[in-house]
Kinemage of the C-alpha trace (Angstrom):
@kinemage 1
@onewidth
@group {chain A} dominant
@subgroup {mainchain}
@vectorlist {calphas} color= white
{ca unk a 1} P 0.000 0.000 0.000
{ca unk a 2} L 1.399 3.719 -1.092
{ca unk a 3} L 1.857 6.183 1.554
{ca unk a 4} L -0.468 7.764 0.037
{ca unk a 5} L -3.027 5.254 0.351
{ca unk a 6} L -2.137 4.579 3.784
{ca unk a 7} L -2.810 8.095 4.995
{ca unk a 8} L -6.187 8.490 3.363
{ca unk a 9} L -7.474 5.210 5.121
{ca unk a 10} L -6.186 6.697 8.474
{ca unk a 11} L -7.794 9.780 7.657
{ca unk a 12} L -10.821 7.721 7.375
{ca unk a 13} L -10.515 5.583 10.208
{ca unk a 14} L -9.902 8.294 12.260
{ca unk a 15} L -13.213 10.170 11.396
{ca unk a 16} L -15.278 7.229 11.094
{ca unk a 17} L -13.833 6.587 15.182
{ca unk a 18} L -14.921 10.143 15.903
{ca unk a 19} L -18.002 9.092 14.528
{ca unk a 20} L -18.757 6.310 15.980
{ca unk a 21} L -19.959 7.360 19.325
{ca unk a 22} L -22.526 9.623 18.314
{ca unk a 23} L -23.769 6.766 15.675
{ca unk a 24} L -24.335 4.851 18.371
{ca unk a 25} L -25.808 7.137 20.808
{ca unk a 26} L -28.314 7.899 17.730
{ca unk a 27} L -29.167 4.160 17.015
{ca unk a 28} L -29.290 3.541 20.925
{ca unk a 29} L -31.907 6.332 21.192
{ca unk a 30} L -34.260 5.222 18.304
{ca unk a 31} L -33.889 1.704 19.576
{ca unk a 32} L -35.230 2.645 23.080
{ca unk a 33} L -38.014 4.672 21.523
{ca unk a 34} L -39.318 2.495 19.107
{ca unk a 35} L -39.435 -0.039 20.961
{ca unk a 36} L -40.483 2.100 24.069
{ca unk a 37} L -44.265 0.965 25.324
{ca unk a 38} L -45.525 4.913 25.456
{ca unk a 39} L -46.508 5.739 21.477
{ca unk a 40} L -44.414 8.098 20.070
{ca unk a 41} L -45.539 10.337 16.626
{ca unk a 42} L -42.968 13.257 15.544
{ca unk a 43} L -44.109 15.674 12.571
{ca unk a 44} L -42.406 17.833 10.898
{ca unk a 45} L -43.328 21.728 10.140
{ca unk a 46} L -45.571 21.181 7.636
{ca unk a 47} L -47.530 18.871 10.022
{ca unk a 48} L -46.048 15.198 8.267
{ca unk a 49} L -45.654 12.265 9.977
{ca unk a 50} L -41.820 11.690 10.456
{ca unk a 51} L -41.598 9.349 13.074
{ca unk a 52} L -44.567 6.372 14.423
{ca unk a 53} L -42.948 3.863 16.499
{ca unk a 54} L -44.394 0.814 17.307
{ca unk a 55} L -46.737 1.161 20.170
{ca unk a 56} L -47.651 3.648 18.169
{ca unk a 57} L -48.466 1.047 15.508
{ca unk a 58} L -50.235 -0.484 18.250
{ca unk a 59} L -52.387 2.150 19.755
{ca unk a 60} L -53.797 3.128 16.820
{ca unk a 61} L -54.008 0.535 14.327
{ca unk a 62} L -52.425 2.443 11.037
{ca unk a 63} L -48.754 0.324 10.133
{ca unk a 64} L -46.031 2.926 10.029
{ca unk a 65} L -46.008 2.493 6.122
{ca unk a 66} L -49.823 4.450 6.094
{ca unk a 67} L -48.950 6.983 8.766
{ca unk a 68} L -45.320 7.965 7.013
{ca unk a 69} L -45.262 11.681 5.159
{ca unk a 70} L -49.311 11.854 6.012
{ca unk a 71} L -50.762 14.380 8.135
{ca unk a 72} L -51.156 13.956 11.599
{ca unk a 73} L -54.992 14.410 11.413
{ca unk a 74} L -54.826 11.260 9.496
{ca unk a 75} L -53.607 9.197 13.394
{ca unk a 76} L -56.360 11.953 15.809
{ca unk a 77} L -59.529 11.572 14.035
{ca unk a 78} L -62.302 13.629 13.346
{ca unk a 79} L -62.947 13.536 17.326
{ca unk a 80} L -59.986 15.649 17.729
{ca unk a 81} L -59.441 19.255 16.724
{ca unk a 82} L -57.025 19.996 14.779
{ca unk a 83} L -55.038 22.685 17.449
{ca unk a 84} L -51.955 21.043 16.471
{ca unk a 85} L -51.675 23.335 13.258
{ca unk a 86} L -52.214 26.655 15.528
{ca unk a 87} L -49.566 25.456 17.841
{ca unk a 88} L -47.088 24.523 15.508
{ca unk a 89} L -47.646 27.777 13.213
{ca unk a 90} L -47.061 30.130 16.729
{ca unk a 91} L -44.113 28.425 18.119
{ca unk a 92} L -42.543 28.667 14.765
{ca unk a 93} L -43.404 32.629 14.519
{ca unk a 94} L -42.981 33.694 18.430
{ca unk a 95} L -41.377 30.895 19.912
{ca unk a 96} L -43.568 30.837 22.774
{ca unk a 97} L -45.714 27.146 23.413
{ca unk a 98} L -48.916 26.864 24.595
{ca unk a 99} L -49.759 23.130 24.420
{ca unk a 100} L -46.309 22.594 23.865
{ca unk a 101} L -44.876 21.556 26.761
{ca unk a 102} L -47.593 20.512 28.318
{ca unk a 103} L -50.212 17.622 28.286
{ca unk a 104} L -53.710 17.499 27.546
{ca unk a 105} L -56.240 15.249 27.294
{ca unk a 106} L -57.445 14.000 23.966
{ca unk a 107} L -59.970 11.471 22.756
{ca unk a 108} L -58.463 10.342 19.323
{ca unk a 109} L -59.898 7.395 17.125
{ca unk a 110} L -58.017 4.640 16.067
{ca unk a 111} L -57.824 2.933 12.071
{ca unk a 112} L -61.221 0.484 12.893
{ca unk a 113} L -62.893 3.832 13.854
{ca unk a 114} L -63.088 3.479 17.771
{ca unk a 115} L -62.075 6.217 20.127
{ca unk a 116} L -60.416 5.934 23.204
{ca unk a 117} L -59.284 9.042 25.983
{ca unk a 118} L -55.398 9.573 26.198
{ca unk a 119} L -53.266 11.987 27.998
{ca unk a 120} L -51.006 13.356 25.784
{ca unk a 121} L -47.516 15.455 25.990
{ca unk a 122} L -46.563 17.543 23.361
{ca unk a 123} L -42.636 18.753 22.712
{ca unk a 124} L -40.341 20.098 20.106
{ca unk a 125} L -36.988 19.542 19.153
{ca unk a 126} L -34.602 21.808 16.370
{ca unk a 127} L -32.370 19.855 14.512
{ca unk a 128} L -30.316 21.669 12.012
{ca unk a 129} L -32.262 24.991 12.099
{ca unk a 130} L -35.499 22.525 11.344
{ca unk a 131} L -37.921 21.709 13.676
{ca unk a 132} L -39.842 18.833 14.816
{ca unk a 133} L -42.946 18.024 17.091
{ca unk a 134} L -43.238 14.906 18.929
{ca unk a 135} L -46.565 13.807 20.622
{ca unk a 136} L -45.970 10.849 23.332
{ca unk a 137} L -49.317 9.005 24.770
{ca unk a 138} L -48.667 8.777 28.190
{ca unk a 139} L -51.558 6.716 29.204
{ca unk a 140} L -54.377 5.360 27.919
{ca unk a 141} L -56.490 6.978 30.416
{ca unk a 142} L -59.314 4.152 30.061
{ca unk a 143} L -57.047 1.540 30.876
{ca unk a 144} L -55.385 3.334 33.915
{ca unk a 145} L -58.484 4.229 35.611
{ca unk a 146} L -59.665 0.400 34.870
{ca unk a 147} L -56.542 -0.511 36.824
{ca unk a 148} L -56.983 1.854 39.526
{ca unk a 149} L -60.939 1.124 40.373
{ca unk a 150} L -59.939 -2.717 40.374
{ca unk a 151} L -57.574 -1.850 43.423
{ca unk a 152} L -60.164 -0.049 44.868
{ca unk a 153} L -63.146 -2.054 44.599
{ca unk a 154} L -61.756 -5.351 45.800
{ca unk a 155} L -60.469 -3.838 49.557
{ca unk a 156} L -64.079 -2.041 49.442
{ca unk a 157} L -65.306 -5.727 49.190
{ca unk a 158} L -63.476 -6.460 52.010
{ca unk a 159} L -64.179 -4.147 54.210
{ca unk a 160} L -68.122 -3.526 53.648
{ca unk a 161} L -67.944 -7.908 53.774
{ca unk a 162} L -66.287 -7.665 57.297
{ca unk a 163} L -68.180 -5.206 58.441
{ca unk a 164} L -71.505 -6.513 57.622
{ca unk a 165} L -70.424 -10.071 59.717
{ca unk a 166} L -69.478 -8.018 62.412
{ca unk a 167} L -73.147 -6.215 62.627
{ca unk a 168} L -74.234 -9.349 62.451
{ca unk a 169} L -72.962 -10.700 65.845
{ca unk a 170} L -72.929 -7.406 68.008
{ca unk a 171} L -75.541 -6.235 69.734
{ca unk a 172} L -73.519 -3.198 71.109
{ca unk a 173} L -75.562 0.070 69.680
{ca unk a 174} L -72.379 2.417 69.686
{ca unk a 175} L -70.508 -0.485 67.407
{ca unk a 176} L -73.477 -1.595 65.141
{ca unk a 177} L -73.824 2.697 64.271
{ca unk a 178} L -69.914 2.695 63.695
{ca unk a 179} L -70.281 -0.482 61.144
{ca unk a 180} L -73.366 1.340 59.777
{ca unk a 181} L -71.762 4.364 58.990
{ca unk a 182} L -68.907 1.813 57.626
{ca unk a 183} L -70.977 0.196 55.399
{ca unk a 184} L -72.945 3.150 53.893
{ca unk a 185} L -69.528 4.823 52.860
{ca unk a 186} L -68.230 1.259 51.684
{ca unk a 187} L -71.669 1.906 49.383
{ca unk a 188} L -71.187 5.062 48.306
{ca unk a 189} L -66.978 4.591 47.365
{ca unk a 190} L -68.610 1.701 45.612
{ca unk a 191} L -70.948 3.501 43.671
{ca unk a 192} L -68.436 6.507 42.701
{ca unk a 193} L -65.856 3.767 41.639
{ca unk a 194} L -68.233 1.783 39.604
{ca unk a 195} L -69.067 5.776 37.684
{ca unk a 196} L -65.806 6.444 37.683
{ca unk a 197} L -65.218 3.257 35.518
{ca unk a 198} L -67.905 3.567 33.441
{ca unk a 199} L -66.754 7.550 32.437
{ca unk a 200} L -63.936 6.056 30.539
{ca unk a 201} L -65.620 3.199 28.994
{ca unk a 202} L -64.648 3.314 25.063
{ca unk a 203} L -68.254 4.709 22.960
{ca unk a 204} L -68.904 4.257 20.049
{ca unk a 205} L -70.223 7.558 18.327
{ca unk a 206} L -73.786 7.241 17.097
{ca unk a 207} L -74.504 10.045 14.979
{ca unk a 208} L -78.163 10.766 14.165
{ca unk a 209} L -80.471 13.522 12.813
{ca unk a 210} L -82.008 15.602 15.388
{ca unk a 211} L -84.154 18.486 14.863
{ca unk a 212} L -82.202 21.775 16.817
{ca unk a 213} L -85.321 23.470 17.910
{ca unk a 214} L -86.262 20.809 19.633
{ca unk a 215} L -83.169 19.858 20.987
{ca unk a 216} L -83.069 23.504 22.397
{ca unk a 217} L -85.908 23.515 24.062
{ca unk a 218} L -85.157 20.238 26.159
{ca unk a 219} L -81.715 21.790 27.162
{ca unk a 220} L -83.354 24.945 28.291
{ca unk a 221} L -86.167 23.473 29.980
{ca unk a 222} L -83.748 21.035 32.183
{ca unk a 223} L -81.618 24.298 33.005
{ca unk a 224} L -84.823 26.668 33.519
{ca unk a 225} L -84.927 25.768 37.415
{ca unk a 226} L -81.514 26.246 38.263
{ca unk a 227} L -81.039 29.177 35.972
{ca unk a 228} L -84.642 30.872 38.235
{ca unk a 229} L -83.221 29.934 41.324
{ca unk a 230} L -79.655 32.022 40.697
{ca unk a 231} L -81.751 34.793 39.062
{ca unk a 232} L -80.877 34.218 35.569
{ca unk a 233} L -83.268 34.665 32.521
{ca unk a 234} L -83.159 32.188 29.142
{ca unk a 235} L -83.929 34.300 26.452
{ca unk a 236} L -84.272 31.961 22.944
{ca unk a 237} L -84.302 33.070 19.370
{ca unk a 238} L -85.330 30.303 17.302
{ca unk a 239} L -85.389 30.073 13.707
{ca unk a 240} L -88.243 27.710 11.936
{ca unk a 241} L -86.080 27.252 9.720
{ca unk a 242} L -82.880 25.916 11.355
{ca unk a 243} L -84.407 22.411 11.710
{ca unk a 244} L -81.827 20.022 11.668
């Protein structure tokens, strides 16, 4: 091998070791976050689809080959509005987040058309003078408050069980109205648990015609008691002609 040749491959080794690290920090990273088990969907200023790892894959239902270079309204849904175009557009001009930064709760739909509630964080990242938006689901809210009520309800069991044994073989009056009082507020957590549950059940929407005026009316007349009692008049203009 010429000298010549010799010093061009060390040249080259050289870089490619000063390389090296950062390649692997960079493969390292996208390893842990595709594979990570929050979803993770990064867009690009124009509002593309640059990034959809695979719990994102998951979550929603669209294969990272149909999300790719689409919009992001293509992952939301029609459930969700589409904020993400405001926020982008006024970082970009002032800099200054709003939902950025933050999370916020969103009900988006996935590819079979069902919705589901998810807490969402929003951040940004510049990378060579470009930037890029990143949404990460943090939870499925639905299946964390599932999780939580489960741990709830079955000590509730318990103690409302015990409880009613033990008001069973007392005739004490201070105890049996100390295992009353138990038991009715064993009923009531019960009740606010089993609500609590049912709030983040996934629905289906069912969309139907409804004529407004009607629909108007109902909402005003369940409101008309509370809104006499704080001193507050409904006024309605309705149109005969806005019927559905």
């Amino acid at each position: 091998m010429s000298g010549s040749s010799k010093t061009e491959t060390a040249v080259r080794e050289n870089q490619e070791g000063r390389r090296r690290p950062e390649q692997d920090e960079l493969v390292i990273l996208k390893g842990a976050v595709e594979n990570a088990n929050e979803a993770f969907i990064t867009i690009n200023e124009n509002h593309k689809v640059v990034f959809y790892n695979l719990a994102a894959e998951k979550t929603f239902g669209y294969s990272v080959e149909e999300v790719i270079g689409q919009d992001l309204d293509l992952i939301l849904g029609p459930n969700c509005p589409s904020e993400h175009y405001n926020a982008v557009n006024r970082y970009i001009e002032s800099k200054e987040p709003k939902i950025i930064g933050h999370s916020t709760e969103l009900i988006p739909s996935r590819k079979d058309g069902t919705t589901f509630p998810a807490l969402i964080s929003f951040s940004v990242a510049e990378v060579r003078g470009r930037l890029f938006f990143t949404a990460e689901q943090l939870a499925a809210l639905g299946q964390v408050v599932a999780e939580v009520t489960h741990e709830i309800k079955n000590p509730l069991m318990m103690i409302g069980g015990f409880a009613r044994q033990l008001m069973k073989n007392t005739d004490n009056p201070v105890n049996l109205k100390k295992l009353g009082i138990i038991t009715e507020e064993v009923r009531r957590l019960e009740e606010l648990v089993k609500e609590l549950n049912e709030l983040y059940l996934p629905r289906e929407l069912n969309l139907e015609e409804v004529e407004v005026n009607a629909l108007i009316n109902e909402t005003c007349a369940l409101a008309e008691e509370s809104c006499k009692n704080k001193g507050l008049t409904v006024i309605k203009d309705l149109s005969p002609e806005a019927r559905w």
